[in-house]
Every structure is written in structure tokens, then in C-alpha cells.
C-alpha positions in Angstrom: 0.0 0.0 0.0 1.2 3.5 -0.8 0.3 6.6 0.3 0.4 9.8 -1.8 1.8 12.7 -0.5 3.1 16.3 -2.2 6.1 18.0 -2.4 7.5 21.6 -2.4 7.1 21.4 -6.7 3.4 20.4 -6.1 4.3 16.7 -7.9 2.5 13.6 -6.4 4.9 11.1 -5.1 3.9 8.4 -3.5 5.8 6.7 -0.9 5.5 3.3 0.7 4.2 2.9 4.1 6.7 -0.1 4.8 10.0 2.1 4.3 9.7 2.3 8.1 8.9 -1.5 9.0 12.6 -1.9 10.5 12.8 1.2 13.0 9.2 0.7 13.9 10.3 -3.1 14.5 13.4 -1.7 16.7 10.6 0.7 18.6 8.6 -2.1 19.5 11.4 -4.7 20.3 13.2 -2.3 22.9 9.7 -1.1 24.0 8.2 -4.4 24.7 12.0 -5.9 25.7 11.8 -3.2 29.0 8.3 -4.2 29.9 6.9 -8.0 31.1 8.1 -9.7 27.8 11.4 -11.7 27.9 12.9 -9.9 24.7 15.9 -8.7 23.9 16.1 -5.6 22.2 20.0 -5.9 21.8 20.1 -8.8 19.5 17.1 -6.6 17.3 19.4 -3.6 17.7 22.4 -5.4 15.9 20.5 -7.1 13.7 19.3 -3.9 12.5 22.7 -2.3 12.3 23.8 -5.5 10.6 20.9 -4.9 8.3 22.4 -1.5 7.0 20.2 1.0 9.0 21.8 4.2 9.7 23.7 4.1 13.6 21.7 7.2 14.5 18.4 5.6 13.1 19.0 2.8 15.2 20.0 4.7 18.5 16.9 6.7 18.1 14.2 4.1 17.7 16.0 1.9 20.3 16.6 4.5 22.7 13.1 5.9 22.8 11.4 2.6 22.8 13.1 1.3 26.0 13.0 4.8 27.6 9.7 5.0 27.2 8.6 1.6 28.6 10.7 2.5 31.8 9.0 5.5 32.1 5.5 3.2 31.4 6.9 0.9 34.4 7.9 3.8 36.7 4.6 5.1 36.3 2.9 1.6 36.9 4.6 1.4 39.9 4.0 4.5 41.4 0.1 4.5 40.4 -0.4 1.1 41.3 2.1 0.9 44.7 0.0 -1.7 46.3 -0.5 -4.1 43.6 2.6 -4.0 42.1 4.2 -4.8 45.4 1.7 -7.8 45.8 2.7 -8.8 42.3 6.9 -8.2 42.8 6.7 -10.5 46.0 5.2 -13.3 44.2 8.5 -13.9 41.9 11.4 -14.3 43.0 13.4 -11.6 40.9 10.5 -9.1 41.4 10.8 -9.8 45.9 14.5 -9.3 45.4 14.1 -6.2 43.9 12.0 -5.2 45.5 14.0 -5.8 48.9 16.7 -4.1 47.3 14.9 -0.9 46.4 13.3 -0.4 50.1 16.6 -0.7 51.4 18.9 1.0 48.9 16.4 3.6 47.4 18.0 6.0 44.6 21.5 3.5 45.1 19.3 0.9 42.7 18.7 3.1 39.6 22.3 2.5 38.1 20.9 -1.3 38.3 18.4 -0.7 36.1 19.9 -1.3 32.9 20.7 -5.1 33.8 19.4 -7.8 32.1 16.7 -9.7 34.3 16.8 -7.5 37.3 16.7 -3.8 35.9 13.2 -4.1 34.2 11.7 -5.2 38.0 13.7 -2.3 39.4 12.4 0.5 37.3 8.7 -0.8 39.1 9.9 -0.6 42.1 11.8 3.0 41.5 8.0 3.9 41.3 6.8 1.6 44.0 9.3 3.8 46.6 8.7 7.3 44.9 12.2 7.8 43.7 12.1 11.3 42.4 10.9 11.0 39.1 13.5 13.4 37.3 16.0 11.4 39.2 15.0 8.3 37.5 14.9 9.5 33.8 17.8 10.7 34.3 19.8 8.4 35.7 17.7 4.7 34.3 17.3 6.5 30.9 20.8 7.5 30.0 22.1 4.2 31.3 19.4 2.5 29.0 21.2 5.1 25.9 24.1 4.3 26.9 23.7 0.4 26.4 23.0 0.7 23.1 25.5 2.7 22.2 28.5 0.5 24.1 27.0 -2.6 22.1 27.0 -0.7 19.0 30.9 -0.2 19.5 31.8 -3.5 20.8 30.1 -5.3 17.6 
């Protein structure tokens, strides 16, 4: 399917609606990869880089997919403290975390970026109320900076 657009010399072009499919695909992977789904957004990232798509391309759909699911899980934690405690104390990566937020507080959002443990954590950086600034800051660039150390290692 195409979709016609116009351009400064009023000529009809049309362009296709799938030239997009791979950074769209990269959005979803690192968005879905930092929520409840066992993902991983850093084989789609290199596999899109492998694939020819610009480094900056890449960084940005990447980036803002994974930052924004944190943000999603932050949120989730802080609006719904009480039943995403219940729920984190049930598994045993979610009670841990959550242990190690109460007791270490702002000390667990350089954690955040790990595999397994940091998705859990960014919950419970809601769950406690870490200052929310605090947390983009800190969660997100560590997130940005994943991508970019994988980028230069492979």
C-alpha cells in the first residue's frame, strides 16, 4: 500500500508505508523488551545495524522505545504501589528487587539497565517514589548508553 503525499514542486509522489517497518520493528522490540516480555532488544538492535540501518536511526528508535517503557513501568509502579508490590513479591526476581529498592532507594537506579533484574527495578523506583527526574535521568541515559556501548563492541 502507498500513500500519496506532495512536495515543495506540487508533484505527487507516493511513498510506501513499509519504508519504516525496521525502525518501527526496533521501537517495539526495545519497548516491549523493558516491559513484562522476555525480549531482547539488543540482538534486534544489531540485527538492525547489521541490516544496513543508519547508527543514528537505530540509537533513536531503540533509545526511545526502551526509555519509554521505563518511564511506562515507573509510572505503573507509582500508580499502582500496592498491587505491584503484591505482584513483585510473588517472583522471585520481582521480591528481590523489590528488597533491594526499600533498602537502597535511589542507590538501585544504576541497576536498572541489567538484564533480568533492571526491568523489575524501574517498578519498584515507582513503587518507593524515587524522584521521578532522578530516575529519567539516571535509568534512561544508562538504558542510551547500552545501546551505544553494544553498538561499539560489535
Amino acid at each position: 500500500m502507498c500513500i500519496p503525499i506532495e512536495d515543495d514542486g506540487n508533484e505527487k509522489q507516493l511513498i510506501s508505508n513499509k519504508a519504516h517497518m525496521p525502525e518501527l520493528a526496533l521501537f517495539l522490540s526495545a519497548f516491549l523488551a523493558a516491559t513484562i516480555f522476555p525480549l531482547s532488544s539488543e540482538a534486534t538492535f544489531l540485527l538492525a545495524l547489521s541490516e544496513g540501518m543508519p547508527f543514528s536511526h537505530a540509537m533513536f528508535f531503540a533509545s526511545s522505545g526502551n526509555v519509554l517503557a521505563i518511564i511506562l513501568n515507573y509510572r505503573f509502579g507509582y500508580w499502582l504501589s500496592e498491587k505491584t508490590k503484591t505482584k513483585l513479591s510473588k517472583s522471585k526476581i520481582g521480591s528481590k528487587s523489590l528488597a533491594y529498592g526499600t533498602k537502597y532507594g535511589y542507590f538501585i537506579l544504576p541497576f536498572t539497565w541489567l538484564p533480568l533484574i533492571g526491568d523489575p527495578l524501574t517498578l519498584v523506583a515507582g513503587v518507593i517514589r524515587v524522584r521521578f527526574v532522578w530516575f529519567v535521568i539516571i535509568a534512561g541515559s544508562l538504558r542510551v548508553l547500552r545501546y551505544f556501548v553494544l553498538a561499539q563492541i560489535f
